[in-house]
C-alpha positions, 0 to 999 in steps of 0.5 A: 583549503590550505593552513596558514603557518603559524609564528612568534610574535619575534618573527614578525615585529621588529620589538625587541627586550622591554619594548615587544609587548606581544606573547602570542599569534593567536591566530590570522587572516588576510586581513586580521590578525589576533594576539596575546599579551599577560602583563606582568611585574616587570612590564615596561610601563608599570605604574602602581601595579598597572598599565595605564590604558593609553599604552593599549594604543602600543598594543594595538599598533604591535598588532597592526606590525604582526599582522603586516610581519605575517603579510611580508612572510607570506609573500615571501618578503622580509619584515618591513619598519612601519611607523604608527601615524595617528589614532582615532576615537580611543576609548578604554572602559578602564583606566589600567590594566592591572598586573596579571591581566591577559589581554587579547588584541584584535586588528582587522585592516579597513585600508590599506594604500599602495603608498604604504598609508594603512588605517586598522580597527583596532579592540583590546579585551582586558580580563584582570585577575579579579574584577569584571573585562573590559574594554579598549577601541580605536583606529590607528592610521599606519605607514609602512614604506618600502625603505624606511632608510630614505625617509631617515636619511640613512644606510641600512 
């Protein structure tokens, strides 16, 4: 059995600055993929000493790019653009994520097309630094064409 290569999070999602929310690839597989995040003070989305739980959905899509970040380099392709197309059924157990909170993201792929059209089970667990963990779930539906520059009408 060979072992799969291991990454950071910036050599598989396009984020950069404020906007990569990811710190860590736990670990992966060919259909699944585990991340971390510790959000801190100056996090983007920081409202009262928080995130609210909605922005979990932005955690989860990061983690759907990771996972298709780390398809594209195992097939020897380069990173790809994707676009998060919709979610179904979020639920957070809470209403933030407080500072200091580390938060571990799971991903597992239930379709994916060959039109680039994908939709992924998505669970967030929240261990704030005082309190009991909770959760968030959903399912995001992606797409991921193959040139994203015909769809925007430009030039890479």
């Amino acid at each position: 059995m060979s072992e799969r290569p291991s990454y950071a999070v910036d050599e598989l999602v396009r984020h950069r600055g404020d906007m990569s929310l990811l710190d860590t690839i736990l670990d992966y597989g060919d259909s699944w993929l585990e991340a971390q995040a510790t959000l801190t003070g100056d996090n983007l989305f920081l409202v009262e000493g928080a995130v609210p739980s909605w922005v979990g959905i932005e955690y989860m899509a990061q983690t759907v790019a990771a996972w298709a970040g780390a398809r594209a380099q195992s097939r020897g392709e380069p990173v790809k653009v994707g676009f998060l197309v919709g979610t179904r059924k979020y639920q957070s157990q809470g209403a933030a994520f407080p500072v200091g909170s580390l938060l571990t993201i799971r991903v597992t792929q239930i379709m994916m097309g060959d039109n680039g059209l994908g939709v992924f089970d998505c669970q967030l667990q929240c261990e704030p630094p005082e309190g009991p963990a909770f959760t968030a779930n959903a399912r995001l539906n992606v797409f991921q064409p193959d040139d994203f520059t015909e769809i925007l009408g430009e030039e890479a």
